[in-house]
N, C-alpha and C positions, 0 to 999 in steps of 0.2 A: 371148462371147455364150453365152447358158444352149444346155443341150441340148436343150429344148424350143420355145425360138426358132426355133434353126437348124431343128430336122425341120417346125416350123412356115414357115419358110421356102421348103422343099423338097416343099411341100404339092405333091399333083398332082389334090386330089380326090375321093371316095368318102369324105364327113366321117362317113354310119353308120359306115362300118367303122374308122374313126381311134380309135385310146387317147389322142389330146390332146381330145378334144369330149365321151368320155364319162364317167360318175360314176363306172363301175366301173372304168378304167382302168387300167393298173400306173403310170403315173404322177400318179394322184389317188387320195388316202388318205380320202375324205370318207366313205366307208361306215364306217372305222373312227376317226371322232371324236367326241370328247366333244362333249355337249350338254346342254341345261338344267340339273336338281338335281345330276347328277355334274359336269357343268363348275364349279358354284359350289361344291363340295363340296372339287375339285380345287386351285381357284383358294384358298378359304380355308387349306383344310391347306397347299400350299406355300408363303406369305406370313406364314401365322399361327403357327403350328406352331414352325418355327424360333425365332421373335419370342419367344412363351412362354414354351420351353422355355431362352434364353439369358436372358432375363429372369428365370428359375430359380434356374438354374446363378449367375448374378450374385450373387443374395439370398442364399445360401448361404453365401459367405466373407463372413468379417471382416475379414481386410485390402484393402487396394487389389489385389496380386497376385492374390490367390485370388480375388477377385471376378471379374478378367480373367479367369481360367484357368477360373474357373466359368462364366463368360458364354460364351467359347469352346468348351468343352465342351457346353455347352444347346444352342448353336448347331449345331454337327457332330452330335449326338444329335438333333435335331430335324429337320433336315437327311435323315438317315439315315430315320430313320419317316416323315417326308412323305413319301418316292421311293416305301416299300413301298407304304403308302398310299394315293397315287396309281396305283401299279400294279394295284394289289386295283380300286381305282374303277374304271377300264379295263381290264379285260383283254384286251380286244381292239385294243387301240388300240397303235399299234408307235412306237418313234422314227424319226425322221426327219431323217438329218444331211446 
């Protein structure tokens, strides 16, 4: 059972004073999330970016090997720039595992 359930279970009360009912909570991240132009900005660069950039890295070689090795390289290079990327677009915004 999550740990949020359980303290929700164990509820006795006083829902102003609760961190499960409010926005600013420690366990609600909603103040520090992406929205509108940087969520579509975020969403592109990490789907598209990679795609591109392995799509690159592909056209580059002539043989069949180096094409792979190029496609996989654009991919990880891509890869790598989308995370800063996205970090720069958020800065306030934390992971969450």
């Amino acid at each position: 059972m999550p740990l949020a359930a359980q303290r929700a279970n164990a509820c006795a009360g006083g829902c102003e004073s609760c961190d499960l009912s409010s926005d600013t909570g420690p366990g609600n991240a909603s103040h520090d999330a992406m929205s509108g132009s940087r969520l579509s900005a975020a969403s592109a660069v990490v789907f598209l970016l990679p795609l591109v950039t392995a799509l690159a890295g592909a056209s580059l070689g002539a043989a069949p090997l180096t094409q792979i090795l190029g496609g996989l390289a654009g991919l990880g290079l891509g890869a790598l720039v989308a995370r800063v990327l996205t970090r720069w677009l958020a800065p306030g915004a934390r992971e969450t595992r």
